[in-house]
C-alpha positions in Angstrom: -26.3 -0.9 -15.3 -26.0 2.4 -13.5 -25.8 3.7 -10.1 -26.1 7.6 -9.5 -25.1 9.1 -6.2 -26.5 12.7 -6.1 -26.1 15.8 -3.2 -22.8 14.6 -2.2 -21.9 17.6 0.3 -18.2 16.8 -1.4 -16.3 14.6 -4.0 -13.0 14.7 -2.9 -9.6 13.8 -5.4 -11.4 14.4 -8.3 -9.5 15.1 -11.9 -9.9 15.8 -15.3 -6.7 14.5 -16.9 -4.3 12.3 -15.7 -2.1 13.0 -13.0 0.9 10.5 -12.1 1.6 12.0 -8.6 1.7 15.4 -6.7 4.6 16.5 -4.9 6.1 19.4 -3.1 3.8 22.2 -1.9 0.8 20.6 -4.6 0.5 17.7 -1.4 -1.2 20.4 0.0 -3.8 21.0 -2.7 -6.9 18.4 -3.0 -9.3 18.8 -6.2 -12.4 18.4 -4.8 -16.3 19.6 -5.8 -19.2 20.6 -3.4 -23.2 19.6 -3.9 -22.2 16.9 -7.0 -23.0 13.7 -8.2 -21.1 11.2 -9.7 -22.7 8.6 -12.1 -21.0 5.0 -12.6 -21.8 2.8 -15.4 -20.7 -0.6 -14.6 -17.5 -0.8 -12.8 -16.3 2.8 -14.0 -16.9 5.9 -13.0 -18.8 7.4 -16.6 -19.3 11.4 -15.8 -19.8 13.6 -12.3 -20.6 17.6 -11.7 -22.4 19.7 -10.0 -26.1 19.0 -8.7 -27.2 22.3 -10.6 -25.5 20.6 -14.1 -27.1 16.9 -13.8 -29.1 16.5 -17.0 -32.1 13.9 -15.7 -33.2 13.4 -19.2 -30.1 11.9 -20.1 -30.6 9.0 -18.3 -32.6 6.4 -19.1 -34.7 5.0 -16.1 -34.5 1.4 -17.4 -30.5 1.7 -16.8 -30.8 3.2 -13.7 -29.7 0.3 -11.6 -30.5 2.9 -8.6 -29.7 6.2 -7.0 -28.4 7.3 -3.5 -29.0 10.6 -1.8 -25.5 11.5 -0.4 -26.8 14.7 1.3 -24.6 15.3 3.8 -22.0 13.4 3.1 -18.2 13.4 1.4 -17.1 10.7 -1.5 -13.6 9.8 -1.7 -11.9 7.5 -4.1 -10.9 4.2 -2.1 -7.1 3.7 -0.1 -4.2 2.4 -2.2 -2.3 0.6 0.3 1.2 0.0 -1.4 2.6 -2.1 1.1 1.2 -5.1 3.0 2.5 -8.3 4.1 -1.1 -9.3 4.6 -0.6 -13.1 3.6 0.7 -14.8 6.8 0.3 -17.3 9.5 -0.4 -17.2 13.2 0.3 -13.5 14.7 2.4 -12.4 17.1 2.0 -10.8 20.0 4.1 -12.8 22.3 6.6 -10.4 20.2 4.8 -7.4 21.5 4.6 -8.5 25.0 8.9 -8.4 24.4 9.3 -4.8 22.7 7.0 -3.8 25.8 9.8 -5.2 28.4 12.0 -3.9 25.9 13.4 -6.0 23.0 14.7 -4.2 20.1 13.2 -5.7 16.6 16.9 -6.6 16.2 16.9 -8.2 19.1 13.8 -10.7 18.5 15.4 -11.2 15.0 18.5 -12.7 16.2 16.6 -15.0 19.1 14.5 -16.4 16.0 11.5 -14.3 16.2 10.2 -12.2 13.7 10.5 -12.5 10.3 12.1 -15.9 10.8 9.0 -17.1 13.0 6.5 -15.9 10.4 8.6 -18.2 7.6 8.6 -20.7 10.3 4.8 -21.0 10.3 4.5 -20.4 6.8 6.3 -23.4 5.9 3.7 -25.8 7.8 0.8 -23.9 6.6 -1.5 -25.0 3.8 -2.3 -22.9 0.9 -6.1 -23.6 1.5 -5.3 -22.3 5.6 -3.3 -19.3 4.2 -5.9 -18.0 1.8 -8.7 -18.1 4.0 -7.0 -16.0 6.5 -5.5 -13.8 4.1 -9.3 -13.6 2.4 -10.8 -12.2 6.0 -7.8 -9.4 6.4 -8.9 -8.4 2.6 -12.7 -8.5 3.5 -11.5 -6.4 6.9 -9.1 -3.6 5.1 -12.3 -3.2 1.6 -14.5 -2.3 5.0 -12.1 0.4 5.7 -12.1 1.9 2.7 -8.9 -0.1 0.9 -9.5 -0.7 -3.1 -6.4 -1.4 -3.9 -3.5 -3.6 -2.0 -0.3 -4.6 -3.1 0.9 -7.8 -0.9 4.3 -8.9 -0.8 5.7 -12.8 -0.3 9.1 -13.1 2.2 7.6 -15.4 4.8 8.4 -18.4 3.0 12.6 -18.2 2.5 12.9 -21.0 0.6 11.4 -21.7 -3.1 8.1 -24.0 -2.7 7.0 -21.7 0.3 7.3 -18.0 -1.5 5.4 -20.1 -4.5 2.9 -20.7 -2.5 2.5 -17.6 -0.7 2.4 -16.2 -4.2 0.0 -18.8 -5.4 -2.2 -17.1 -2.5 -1.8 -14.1 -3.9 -2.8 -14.3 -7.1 -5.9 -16.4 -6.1 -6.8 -13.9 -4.1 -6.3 -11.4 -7.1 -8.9 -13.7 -8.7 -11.3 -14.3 -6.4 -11.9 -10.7 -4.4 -13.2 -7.2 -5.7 -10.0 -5.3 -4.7 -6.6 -4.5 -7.3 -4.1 -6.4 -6.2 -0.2 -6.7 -7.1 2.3 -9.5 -5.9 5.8 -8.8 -5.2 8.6 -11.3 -4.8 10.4 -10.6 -1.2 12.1 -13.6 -1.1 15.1 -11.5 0.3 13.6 -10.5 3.7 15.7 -12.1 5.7 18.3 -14.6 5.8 16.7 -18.2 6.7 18.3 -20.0 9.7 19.5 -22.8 7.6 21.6 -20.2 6.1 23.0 -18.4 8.6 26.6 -17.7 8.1 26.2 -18.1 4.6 24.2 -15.6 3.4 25.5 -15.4 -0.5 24.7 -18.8 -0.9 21.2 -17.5 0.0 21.2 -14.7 -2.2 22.6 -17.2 -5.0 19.2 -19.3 -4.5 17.0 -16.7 -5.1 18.7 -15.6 -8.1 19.4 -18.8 -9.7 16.0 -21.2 -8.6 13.6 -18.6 -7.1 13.1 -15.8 -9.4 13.2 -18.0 -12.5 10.5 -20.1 -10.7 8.6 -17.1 -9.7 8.6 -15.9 -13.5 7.4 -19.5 -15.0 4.3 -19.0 -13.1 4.2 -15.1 -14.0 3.2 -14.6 -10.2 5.0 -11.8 -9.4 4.6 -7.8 -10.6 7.4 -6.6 -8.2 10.6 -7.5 -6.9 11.7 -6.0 -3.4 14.8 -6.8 -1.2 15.2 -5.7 2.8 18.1 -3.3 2.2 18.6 -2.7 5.7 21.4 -2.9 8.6 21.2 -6.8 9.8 20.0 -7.8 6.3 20.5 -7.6 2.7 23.4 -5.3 1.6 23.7 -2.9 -1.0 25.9 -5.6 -2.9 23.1 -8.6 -2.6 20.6 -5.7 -3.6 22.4 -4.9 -6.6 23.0 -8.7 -7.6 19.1 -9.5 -6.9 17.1 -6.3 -8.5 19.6 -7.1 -11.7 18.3 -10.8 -11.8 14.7 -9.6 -11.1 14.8 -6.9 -14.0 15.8 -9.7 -16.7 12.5 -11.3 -15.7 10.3 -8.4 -16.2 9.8 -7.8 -12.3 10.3 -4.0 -11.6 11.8 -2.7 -8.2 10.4 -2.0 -5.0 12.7 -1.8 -2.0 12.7 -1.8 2.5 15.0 0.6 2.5 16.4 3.2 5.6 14.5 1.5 8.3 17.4 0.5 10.7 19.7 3.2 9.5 21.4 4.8 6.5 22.0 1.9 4.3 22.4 3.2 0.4 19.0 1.2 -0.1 17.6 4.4 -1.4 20.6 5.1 -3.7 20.7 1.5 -5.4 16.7 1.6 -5.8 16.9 4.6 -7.5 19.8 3.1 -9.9 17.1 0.3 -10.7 13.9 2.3 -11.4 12.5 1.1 -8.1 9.0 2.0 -8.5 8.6 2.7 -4.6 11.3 3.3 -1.8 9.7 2.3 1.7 9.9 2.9 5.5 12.9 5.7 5.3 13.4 6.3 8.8 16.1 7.6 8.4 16.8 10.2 5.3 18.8 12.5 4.8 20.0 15.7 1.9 21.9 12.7 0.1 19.1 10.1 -0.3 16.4 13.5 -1.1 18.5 14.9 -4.1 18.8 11.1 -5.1 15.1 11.0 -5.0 14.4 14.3 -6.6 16.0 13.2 -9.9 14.2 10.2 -10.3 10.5 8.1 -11.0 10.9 6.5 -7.4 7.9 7.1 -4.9 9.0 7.7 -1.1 6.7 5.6 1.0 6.1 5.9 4.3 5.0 3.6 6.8 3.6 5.3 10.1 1.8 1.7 11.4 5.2 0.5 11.5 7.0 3.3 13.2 4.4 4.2 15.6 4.1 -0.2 16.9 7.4 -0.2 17.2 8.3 3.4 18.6 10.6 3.9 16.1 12.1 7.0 14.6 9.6 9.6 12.5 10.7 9.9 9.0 11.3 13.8 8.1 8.4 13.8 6.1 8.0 17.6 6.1 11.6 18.2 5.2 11.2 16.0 2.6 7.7 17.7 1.0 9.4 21.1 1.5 12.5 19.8 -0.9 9.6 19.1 -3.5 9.4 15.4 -3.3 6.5 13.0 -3.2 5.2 11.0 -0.3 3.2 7.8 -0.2 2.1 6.8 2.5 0.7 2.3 3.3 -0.3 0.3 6.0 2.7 -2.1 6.4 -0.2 -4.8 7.3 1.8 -7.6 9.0 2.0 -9.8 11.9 5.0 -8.3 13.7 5.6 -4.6 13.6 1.9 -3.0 11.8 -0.8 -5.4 12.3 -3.4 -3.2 10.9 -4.2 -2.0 7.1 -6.4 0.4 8.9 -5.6 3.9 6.3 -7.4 5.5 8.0 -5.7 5.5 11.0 -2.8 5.8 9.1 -3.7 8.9 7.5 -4.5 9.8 11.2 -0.9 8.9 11.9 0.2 11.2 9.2 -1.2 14.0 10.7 -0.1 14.0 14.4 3.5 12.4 13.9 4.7 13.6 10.5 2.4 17.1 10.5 1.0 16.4 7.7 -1.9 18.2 5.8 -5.2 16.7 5.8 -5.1 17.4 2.3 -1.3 15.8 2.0 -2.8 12.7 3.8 -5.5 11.8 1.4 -3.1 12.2 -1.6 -0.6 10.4 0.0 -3.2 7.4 0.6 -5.0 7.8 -2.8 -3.0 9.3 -5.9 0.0 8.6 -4.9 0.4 5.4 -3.5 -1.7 4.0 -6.4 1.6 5.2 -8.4 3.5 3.7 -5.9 1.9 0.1 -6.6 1.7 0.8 -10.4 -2.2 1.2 -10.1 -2.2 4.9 -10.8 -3.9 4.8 -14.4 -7.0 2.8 -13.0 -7.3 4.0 -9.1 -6.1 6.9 -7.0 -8.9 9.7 -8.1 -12.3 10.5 -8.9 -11.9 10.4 -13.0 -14.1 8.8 -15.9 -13.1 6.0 -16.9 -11.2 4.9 -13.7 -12.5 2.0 -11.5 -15.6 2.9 -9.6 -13.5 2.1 -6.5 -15.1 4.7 -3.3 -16.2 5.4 -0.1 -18.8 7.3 0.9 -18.7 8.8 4.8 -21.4 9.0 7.4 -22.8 12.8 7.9 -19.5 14.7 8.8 -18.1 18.3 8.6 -15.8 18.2 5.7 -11.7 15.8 4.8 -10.6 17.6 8.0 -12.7 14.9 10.2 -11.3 12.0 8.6 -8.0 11.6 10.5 -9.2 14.4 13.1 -11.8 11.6 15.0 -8.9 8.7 14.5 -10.9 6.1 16.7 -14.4 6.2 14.5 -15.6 4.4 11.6 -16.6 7.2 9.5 -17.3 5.2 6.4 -21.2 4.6 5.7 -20.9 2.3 2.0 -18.0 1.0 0.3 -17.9 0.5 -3.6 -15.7 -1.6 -5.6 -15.7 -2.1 -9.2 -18.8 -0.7 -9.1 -20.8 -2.5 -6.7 -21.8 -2.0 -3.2 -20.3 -4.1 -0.6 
């Protein structure tokens, strides 16, 4: 079956051979096509072009499943959104009623709030109460224009509850149109029944929570808080090592709090993302120059918590890449709105329209490992997209940051 979108004013992120990422001054360059079409064929995209090149006779009526007139309109590949916490239970905003009299997130930490309240409620949640809420926030974020999500365990801290906020996960991956990865936080904070003895802590997850993790094959990623207050460098090391020798590939919260060499020991393990980086500087940017590692940044978080702004234009101007994801959680971005987050780009990081939509779509499907299937406009890709309502061109996307500019969603092929 085949749908056939035609006069699309513009078909934005489109290529013709691969592209892993874009970095440096290329952020700044968008591939894009005006008055085309773009033809899927199941749940891939089979061919697009210009209007003036679409050969009618080519197409068979009987597989036309249908067409839609785009006239007026711009078609974008869907948002990767590379890191979410999006599985959890209960919010919080008796939290955000105490950053507003103003708690630090250190602060609410060490009084038993944040991550240790989510694990809290996660441990006397059912898997059955977790997935239906987790399936509404995925319904919420595909309206949005989200086609990809990777979502993350570490509200559980002890074995049977990461299983089963994995278990979620990969139901979810089963069950819902969007490409989903699972990553393994079991280190995200120290649980309260360890406090004080935090290598004993770090020795569970090594020794009875990865190898559990891995008999069940529920994990693609392994990620650690590398942060002031959390994990060290040292646990780091010790837990990305254990993760590697089970096939689970690095991902890492590093440079949130301050500088804490998580950039520098997730660039020693391959880490396929490094993300938040508050605070950066020349060391951890030659550190990321010289390796596969995609810097992520996460505006939702920095802008609920009125954190510091990552020097995101510093870091394009040294050539790197950026990535930029939602942070979707429960106590410091509770929103997978990229939209708004590509809005966030622009007025806090001064970032490029254009560097906002490859940060949301080519690059942060690198950054979740999706890159080869999502990201762009390319045959043979998943026919993951958006198409807008009536507007004047990429530069209204994150310019009218309040509107729901998005008129159909496709995933795998299909309408929503």
């Amino acid at each position: 079956m085949k749908t056939l979108i035609t006069n699309i004013k513009q078909l934005v992120q489109v290529g013709t051979s691969p592209r892993k990422w874009v970095a440096g001054k290329e952020m700044s360059v968008l591939p894009h096509m005006d008055n085309a079409y773009l033809l899927i064929e199941d749940e891939r995209i089979a061919a697009f072009g210009k209007m003036e090149d679409l050969d009618y006779s080519k197409l068979e009526e009987t597989d036309l499943l249908q067409e839609i007139d785009a006239s007026g309109r711009l078609v974008l590949p869907s948002f990767c959104d590379s890191h979410t916490h999006l599985v959890y239970a209960g919010s919080r905003e008796i939290e955000y009623i105490d950053k507003i009299r103003g708690l630090s997130y250190e602060e609410i930490a060490q009084r038993g709030g944040g991550i240790l309240n989510s694990a809290e409620r996660i441990r006397h949640a059912s898997e059955e109460e977790l997935y239906e809420d987790a399936y509404a926030r995925i319904e919420e974020i595909a309206s949005f224009g989200t086609g990809a999500v990777e979502i993350k365990s570490g509200y559980g801290l002890d074995t049977e509850s990461e299983l089963k906020m994995l278990r979620v996960i990969r139901r979810l991956k089963e069950t819902t149109p969007l490409l989903i990865k699972a990553t393994f936080l079991g280190a995200h904070a120290v649980p309260a029944e360890y406090k004080g003895r935090q290598t004993e802590y770090v020795n569970l997850i090594i020794n009875e929570m990865i190898p559990a993790i891995a008999a069940e094959d529920l994990a693609d990623y392994i990620d650690v808080f590398c942060d002031k207050g959390f994990f060290t460098v040292e646990d780091t090391d010790r837990i990305l090592n254990a993760g590697m020798k089970y096939g689970m590939r690095a991902k890492i919260h590093a440079n949130e709090l301050d500088y804490s060499g998580g950039v520098q020991v997730g660039v020693k393990y391959n880490a396929i993302s490094v993300d938040h980086l508050e605070y950066i500087g020349q060391e951890e940017i030659a550190c990321l120059l010289d390796s596969d590692t995609m810097p992520t940044i996460l505006p939702g978080a920095a802008f609920f918590l009125n954190m510091p702004y990552s020097p995101v234009r510093s870091m394009i101007n040294a050539g790197l890449p950026i990535a930029l994801a939602s942070d979707y959680n429960p106590g410091s971005s509770p929103s997978g709105n990229m939209k708004f987050v590509m809005s966030l780009g622009c007025i806090n990081y001064k970032m490029l329209p254009e560097e906002v939509i490859n940060a949301t779509t080519l690059n942060s499907a690198y950054a979740m490992g999706v890159e080869e299937k999502a990201g762009s406009i390319e045959v043979g890709k998943l026919a993951n997209f958006y198409i807008t309502k009536p507007i004047s061109g990429i530069e209204y996307l994150p310019y009218a940051y309040g509107s729901n500019l998005i008129d159909r969603v496709f995933l795998q092929g299909k309408q929503l």
